[in-house]
BABASE-977857 format. One record per residue (C-alpha): x, y, z; residue in one letter. Coordinates in pm, 1 decimal. Each point is the difference from the previous one (the first is absolute). Example, Ala and Ser with C-alpha at 12.3 -4.5 7.8 and 13.67 -1.06 7.14 Angstrom:
REM residues 2
<rec c1="1230.0" c2="-450.0" c3="780.0" residuo="A"/>
<rec c1="137.0" c2="344.0" c3="-66.0" residuo="S"/>
END
This chain:
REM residues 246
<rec c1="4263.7" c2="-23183.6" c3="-8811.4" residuo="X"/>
<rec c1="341.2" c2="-182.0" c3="100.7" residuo="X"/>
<rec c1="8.3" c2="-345.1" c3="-5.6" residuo="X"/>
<rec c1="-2.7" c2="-155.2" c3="298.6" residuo="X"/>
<rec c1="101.5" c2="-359.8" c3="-85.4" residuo="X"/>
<rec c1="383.3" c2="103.9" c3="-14.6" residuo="X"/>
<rec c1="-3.4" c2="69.8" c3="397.4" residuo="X"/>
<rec c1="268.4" c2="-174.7" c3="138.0" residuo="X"/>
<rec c1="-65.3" c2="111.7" c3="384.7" residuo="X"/>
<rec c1="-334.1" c2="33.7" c3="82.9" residuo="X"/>
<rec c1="-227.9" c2="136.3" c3="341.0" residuo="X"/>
<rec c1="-177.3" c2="-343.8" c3="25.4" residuo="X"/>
<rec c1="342.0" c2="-176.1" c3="9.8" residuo="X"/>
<rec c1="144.4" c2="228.6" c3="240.7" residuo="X"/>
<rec c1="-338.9" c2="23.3" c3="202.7" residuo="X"/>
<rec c1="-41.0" c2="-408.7" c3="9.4" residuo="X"/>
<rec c1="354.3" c2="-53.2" c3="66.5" residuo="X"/>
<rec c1="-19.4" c2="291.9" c3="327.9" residuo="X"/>
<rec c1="-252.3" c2="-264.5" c3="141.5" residuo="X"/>
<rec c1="92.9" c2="-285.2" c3="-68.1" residuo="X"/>
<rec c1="347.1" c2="127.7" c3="193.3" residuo="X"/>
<rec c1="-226.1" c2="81.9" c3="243.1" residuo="X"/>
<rec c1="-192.0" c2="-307.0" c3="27.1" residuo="X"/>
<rec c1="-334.0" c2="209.6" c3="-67.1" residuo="X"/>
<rec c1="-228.7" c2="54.9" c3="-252.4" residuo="X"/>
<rec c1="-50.6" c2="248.3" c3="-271.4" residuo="X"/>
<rec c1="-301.5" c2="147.6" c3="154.2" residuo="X"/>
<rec c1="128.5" c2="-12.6" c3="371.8" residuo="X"/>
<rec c1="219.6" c2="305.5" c3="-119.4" residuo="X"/>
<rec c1="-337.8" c2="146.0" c3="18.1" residuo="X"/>
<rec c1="-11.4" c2="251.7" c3="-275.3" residuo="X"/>
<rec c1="-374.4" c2="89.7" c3="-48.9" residuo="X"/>
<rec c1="-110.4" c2="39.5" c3="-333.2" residuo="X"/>
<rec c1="-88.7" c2="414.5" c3="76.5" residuo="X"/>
<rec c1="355.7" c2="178.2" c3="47.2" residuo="X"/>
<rec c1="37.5" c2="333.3" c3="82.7" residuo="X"/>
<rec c1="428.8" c2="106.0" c3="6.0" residuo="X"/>
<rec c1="175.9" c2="275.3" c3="51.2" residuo="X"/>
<rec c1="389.9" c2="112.8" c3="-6.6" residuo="X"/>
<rec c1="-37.9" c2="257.8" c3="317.1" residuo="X"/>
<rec c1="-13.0" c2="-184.9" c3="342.3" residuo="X"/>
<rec c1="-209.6" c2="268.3" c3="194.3" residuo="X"/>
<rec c1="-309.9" c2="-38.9" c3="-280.2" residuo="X"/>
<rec c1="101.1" c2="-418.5" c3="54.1" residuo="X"/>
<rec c1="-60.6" c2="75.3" c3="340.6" residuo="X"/>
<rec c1="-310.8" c2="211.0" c3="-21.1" residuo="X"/>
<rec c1="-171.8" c2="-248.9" c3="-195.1" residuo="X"/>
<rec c1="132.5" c2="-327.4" c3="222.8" residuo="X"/>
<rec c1="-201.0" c2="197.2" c3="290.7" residuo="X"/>
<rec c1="-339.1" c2="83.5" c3="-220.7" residuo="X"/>
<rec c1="-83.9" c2="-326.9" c3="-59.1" residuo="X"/>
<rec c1="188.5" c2="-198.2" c3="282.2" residuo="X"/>
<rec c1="249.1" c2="-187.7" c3="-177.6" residuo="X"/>
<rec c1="257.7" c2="-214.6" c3="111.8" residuo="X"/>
<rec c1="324.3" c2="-56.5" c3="-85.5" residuo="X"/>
<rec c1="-4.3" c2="-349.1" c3="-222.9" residuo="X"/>
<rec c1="319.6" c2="-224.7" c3="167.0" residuo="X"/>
<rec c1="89.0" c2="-216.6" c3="-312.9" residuo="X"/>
<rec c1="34.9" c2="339.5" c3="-243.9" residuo="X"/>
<rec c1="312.1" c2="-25.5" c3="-202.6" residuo="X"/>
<rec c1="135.3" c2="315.6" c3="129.2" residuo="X"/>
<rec c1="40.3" c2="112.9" c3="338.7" residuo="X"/>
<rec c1="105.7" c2="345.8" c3="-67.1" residuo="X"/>
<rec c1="-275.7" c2="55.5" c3="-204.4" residuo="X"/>
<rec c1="-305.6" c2="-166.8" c3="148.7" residuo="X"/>
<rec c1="-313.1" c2="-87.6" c3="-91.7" residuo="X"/>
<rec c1="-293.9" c2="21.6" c3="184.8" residuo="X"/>
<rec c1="-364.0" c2="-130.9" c3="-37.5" residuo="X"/>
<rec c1="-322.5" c2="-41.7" c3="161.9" residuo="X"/>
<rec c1="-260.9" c2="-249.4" c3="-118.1" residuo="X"/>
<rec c1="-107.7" c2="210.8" c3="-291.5" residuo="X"/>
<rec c1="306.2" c2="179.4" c3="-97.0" residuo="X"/>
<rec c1="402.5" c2="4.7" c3="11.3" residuo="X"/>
<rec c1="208.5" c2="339.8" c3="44.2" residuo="X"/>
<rec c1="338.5" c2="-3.1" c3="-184.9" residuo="X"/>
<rec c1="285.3" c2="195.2" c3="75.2" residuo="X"/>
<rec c1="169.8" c2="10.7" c3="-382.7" residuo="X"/>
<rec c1="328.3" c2="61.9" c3="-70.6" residuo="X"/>
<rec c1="126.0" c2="324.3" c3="-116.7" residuo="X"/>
<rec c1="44.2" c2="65.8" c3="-384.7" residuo="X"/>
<rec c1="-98.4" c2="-212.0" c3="-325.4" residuo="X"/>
<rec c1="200.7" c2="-300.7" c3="-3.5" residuo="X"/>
<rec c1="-81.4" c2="-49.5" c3="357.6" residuo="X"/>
<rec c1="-351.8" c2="72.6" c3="6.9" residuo="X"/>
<rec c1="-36.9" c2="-245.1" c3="-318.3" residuo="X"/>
<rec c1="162.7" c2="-276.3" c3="185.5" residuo="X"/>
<rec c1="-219.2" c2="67.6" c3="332.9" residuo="X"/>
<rec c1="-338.3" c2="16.4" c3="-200.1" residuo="X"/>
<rec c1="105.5" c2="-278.4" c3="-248.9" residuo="X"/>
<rec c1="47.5" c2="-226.1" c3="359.2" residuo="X"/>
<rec c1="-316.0" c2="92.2" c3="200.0" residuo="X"/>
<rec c1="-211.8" c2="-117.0" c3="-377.5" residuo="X"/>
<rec c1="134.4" c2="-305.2" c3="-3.7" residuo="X"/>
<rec c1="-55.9" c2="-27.5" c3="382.2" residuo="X"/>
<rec c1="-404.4" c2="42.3" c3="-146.1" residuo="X"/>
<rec c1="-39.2" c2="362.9" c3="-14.1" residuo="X"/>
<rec c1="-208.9" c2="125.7" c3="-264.1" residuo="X"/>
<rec c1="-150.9" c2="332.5" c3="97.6" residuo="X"/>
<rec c1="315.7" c2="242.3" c3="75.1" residuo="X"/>
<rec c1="-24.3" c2="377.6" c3="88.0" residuo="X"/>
<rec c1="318.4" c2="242.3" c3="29.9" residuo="X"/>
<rec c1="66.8" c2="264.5" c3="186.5" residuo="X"/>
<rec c1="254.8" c2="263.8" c3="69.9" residuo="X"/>
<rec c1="150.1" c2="306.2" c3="-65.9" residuo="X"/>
<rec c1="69.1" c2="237.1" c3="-302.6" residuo="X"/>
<rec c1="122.0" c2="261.1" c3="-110.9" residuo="X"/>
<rec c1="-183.3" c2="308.9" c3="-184.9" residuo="X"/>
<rec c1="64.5" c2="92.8" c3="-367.6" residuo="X"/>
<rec c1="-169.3" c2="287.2" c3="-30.3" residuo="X"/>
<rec c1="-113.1" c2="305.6" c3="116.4" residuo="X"/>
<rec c1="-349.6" c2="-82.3" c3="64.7" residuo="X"/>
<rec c1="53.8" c2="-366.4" c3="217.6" residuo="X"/>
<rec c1="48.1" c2="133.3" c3="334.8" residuo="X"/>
<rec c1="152.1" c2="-207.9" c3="348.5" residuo="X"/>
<rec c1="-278.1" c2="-230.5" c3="133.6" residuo="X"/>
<rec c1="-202.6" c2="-47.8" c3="-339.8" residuo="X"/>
<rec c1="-76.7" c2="-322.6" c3="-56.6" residuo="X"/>
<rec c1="87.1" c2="-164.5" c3="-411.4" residuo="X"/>
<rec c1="-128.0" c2="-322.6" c3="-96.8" residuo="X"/>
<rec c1="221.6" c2="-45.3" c3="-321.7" residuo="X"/>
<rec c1="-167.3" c2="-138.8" c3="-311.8" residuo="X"/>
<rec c1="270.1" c2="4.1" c3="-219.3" residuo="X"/>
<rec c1="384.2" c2="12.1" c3="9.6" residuo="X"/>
<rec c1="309.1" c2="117.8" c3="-139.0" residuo="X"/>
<rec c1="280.9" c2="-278.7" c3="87.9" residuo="X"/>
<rec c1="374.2" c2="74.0" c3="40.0" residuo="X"/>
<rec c1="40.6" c2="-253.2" c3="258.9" residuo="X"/>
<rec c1="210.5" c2="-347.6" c3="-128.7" residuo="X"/>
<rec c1="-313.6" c2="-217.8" c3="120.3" residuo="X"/>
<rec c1="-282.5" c2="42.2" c3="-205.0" residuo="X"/>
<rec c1="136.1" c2="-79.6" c3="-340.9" residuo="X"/>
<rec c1="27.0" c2="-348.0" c3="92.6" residuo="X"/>
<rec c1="-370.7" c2="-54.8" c3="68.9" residuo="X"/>
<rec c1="-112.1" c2="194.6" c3="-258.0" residuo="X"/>
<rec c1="28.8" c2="154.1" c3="-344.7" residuo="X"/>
<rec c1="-30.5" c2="367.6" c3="46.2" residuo="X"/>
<rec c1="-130.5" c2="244.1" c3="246.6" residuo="X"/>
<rec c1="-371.9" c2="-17.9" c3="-161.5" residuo="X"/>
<rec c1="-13.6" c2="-338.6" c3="148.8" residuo="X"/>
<rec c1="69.4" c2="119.7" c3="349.5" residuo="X"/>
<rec c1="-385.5" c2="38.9" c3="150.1" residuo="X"/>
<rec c1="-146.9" c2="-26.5" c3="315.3" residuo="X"/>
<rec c1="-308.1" c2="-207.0" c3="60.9" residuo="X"/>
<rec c1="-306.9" c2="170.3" c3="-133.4" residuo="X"/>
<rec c1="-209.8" c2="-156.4" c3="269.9" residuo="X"/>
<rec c1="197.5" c2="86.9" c3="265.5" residuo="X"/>
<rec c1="37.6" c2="408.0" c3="-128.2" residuo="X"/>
<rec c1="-356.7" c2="18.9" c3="-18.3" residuo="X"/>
<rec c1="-41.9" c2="-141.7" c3="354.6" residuo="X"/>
<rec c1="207.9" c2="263.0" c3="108.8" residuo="X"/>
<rec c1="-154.7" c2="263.8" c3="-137.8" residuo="X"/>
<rec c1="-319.8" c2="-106.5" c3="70.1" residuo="X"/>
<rec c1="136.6" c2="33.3" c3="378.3" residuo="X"/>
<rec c1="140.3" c2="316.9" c3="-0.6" residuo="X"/>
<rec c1="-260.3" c2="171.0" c3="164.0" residuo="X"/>
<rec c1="255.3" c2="344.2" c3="-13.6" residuo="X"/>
<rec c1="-4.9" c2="-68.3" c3="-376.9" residuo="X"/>
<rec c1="305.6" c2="151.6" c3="42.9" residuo="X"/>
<rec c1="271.1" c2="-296.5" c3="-114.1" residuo="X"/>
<rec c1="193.5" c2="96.8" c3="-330.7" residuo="X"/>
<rec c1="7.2" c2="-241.9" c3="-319.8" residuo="X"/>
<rec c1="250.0" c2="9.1" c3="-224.8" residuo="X"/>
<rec c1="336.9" c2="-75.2" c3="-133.6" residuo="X"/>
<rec c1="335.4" c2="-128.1" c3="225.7" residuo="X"/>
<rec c1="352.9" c2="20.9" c3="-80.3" residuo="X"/>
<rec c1="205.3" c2="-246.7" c3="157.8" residuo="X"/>
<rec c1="371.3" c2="-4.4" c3="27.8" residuo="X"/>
<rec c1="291.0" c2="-212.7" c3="174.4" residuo="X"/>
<rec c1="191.8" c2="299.3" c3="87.8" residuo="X"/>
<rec c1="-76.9" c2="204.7" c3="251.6" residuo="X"/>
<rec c1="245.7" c2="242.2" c3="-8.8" residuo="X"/>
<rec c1="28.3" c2="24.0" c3="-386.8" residuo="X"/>
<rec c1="-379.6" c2="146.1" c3="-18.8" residuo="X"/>
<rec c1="157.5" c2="293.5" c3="-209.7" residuo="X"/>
<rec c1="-176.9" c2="308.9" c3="-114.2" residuo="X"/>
<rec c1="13.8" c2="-67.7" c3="-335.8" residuo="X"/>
<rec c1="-174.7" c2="-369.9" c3="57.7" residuo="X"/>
<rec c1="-246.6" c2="182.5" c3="241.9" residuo="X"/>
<rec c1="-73.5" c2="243.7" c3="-260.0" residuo="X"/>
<rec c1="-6.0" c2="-272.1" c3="-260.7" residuo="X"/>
<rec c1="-284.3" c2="-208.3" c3="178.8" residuo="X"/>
<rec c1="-189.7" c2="259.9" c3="145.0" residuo="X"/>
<rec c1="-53.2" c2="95.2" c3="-374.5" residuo="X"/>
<rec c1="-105.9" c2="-307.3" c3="-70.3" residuo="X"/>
<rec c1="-237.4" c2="29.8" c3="239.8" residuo="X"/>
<rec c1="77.4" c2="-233.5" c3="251.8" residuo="X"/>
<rec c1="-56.7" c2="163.1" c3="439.8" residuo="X"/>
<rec c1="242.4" c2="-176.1" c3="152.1" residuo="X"/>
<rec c1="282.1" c2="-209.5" c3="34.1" residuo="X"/>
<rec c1="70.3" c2="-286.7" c3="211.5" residuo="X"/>
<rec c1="265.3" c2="-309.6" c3="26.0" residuo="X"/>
<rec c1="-249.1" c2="-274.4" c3="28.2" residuo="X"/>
<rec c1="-324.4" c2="1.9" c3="-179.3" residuo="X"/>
<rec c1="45.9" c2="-44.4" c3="-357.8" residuo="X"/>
<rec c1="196.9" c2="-348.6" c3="58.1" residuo="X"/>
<rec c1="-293.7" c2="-105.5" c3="304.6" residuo="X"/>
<rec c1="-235.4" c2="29.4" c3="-258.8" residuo="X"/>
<rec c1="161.7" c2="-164.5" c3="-295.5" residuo="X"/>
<rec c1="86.6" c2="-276.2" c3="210.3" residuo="X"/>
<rec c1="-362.1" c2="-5.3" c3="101.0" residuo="X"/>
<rec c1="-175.2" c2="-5.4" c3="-330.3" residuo="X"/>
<rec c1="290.6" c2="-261.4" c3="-149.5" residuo="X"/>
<rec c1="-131.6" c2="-232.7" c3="290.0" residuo="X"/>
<rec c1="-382.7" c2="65.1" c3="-79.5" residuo="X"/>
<rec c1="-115.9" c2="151.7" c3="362.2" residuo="X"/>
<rec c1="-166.6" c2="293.2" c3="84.3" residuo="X"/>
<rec c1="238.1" c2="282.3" c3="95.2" residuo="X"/>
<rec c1="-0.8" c2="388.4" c3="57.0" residuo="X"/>
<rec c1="201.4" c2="269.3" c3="143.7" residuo="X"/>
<rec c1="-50.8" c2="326.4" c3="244.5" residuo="X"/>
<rec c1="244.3" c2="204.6" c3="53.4" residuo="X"/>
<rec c1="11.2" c2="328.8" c3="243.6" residuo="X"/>
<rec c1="225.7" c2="244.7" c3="-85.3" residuo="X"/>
<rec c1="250.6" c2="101.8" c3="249.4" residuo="X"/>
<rec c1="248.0" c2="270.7" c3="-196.8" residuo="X"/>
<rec c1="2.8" c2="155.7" c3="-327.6" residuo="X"/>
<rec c1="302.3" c2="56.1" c3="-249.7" residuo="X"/>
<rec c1="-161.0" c2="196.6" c3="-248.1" residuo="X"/>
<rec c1="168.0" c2="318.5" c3="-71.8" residuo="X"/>
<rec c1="338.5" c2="-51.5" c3="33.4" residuo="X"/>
<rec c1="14.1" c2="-32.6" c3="430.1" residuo="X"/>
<rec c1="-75.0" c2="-293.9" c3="211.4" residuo="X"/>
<rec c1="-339.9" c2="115.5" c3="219.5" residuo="X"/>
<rec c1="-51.3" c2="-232.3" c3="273.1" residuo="X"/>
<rec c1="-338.5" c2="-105.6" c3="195.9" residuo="X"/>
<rec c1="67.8" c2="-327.3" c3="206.4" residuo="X"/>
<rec c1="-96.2" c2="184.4" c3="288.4" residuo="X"/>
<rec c1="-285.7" c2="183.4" c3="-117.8" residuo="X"/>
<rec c1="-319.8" c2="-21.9" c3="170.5" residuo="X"/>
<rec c1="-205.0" c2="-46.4" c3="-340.0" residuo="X"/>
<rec c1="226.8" c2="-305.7" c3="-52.7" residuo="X"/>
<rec c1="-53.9" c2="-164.2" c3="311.6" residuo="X"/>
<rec c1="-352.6" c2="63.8" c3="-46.7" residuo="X"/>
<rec c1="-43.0" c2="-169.8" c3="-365.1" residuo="X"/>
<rec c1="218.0" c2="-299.7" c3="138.1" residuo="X"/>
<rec c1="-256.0" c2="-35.2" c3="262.7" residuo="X"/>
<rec c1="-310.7" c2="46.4" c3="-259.7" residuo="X"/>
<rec c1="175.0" c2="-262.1" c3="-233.9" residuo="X"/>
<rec c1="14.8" c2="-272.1" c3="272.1" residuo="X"/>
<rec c1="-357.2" c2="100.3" c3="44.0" residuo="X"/>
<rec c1="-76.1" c2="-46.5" c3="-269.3" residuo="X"/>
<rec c1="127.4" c2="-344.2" c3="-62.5" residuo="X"/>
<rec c1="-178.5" c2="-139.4" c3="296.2" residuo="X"/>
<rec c1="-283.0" c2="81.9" c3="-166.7" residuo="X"/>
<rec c1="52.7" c2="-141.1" c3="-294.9" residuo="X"/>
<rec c1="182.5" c2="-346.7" c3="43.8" residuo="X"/>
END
């Protein structure tokens, strides 16, 4: 595990200085401690309307807002590793401690089709984030708890578990690399999750991923879905889903 007492900057110094800038308290930000976030606005907005949150006022970031109701806060994370570390890192030290991710990936493989669900359980990390919350990828795991609560939900039985790649680069997801990690046996590949959930377990909360897949880039040729109807229907069973749950 890294060592933590080196940290220069850290969230709680950044979080306490926000308020007292803003003459306010820590918990006045009013992060609840049950998170759900998400890098794509219209699932952000999907899941403000299910369970009637409002936008929180004192949030650090207005182009990014948070919302909560008296149970639960909606996040709308930043795109990509760094930034998704920095978000997630924030909203814990604003007194989260039960985070869930979602968003979109894309398929590996052959088999993982547009609009299946994967609730990663392991991942292979070539983002820049992770290595500086943990050792190796083998330390990268989602909550246990929270992946059986999940499946215990999943009344479809129908959600995919297994192994994530996640990358920086978006447009240097090369055959060879897709080839490479499919191997390996990981289903898809995504920006964000690998560093959410390092920073997650570094910090000692609960935290998990979903992710819906949107396009494929197996097989040499881009295949795109964002507009398929079996897409738009697992976003709405996934937001369903987590209103059950949380």
């Amino acid at each position: 595990m890294q060592n933590r007492m080196n940290d220069i900057i850290t969230p709680k110094q950044v979080i306490e200085d926000y308020a007292e800038n803003r003459r306010i308290s820590v918990p006045d930000i009013g992060v609840n401690k049950t998170v759900i976030v998400s890098w794509l606005p219209h699932i952000v907005d999907k899941l403000r309307i299910n369970f009637q949150a409002t936008k929180n006022e004192h949030w650090l970031y207005k182009n990014n807002p948070l919302y909560s109701n008296t149970n639960i806060s909606i996040g709308h994370i930043r795109p990509g590793a760094s930034a998704a570390a920095i978000y997630i890192e924030q909203i814990i030290a604003c007194g989260a401690e039960k985070i869930i991710c979602v968003g979109y990936a894309g398929s590996l493989v052959e088999r993982v089709n547009v609009g299946d669900v994967i609730v990663p359980t392991w991942f292979i990390s070539t983002e820049g984030t992770s290595k500086h919350y943990c050792n190796s990828d083998s330390d990268i795991v989602p909550t246990l708890a929270l992946l059986e609560l999940i499946r215990s939900n999943d009344r479809s039985k129908s959600f995919r578990y297994g192994g994530c790649w996640s990358t920086d680069a978006l447009f240097r997801e090369t055959q060879s690399d897709i080839e490479k990690n499919a191997e390996a046996g990981a289903f898809c590949v995504d920006m964000e999750s690998s560093a959410s959930i390092a920073v997650g377990k570094y910090r000692s909360v609960e935290i998990c991923s979903l992710l819906i897949v949107s396009d494929a880039v197996w097989g040499g040729k881009w295949k795109k879905g964002f507009d398929s109807p079996q897409l738009l229907e697992s976003i709405d069973n996934v937001v369903k889903l987590l209103g059950e749950i949380v």
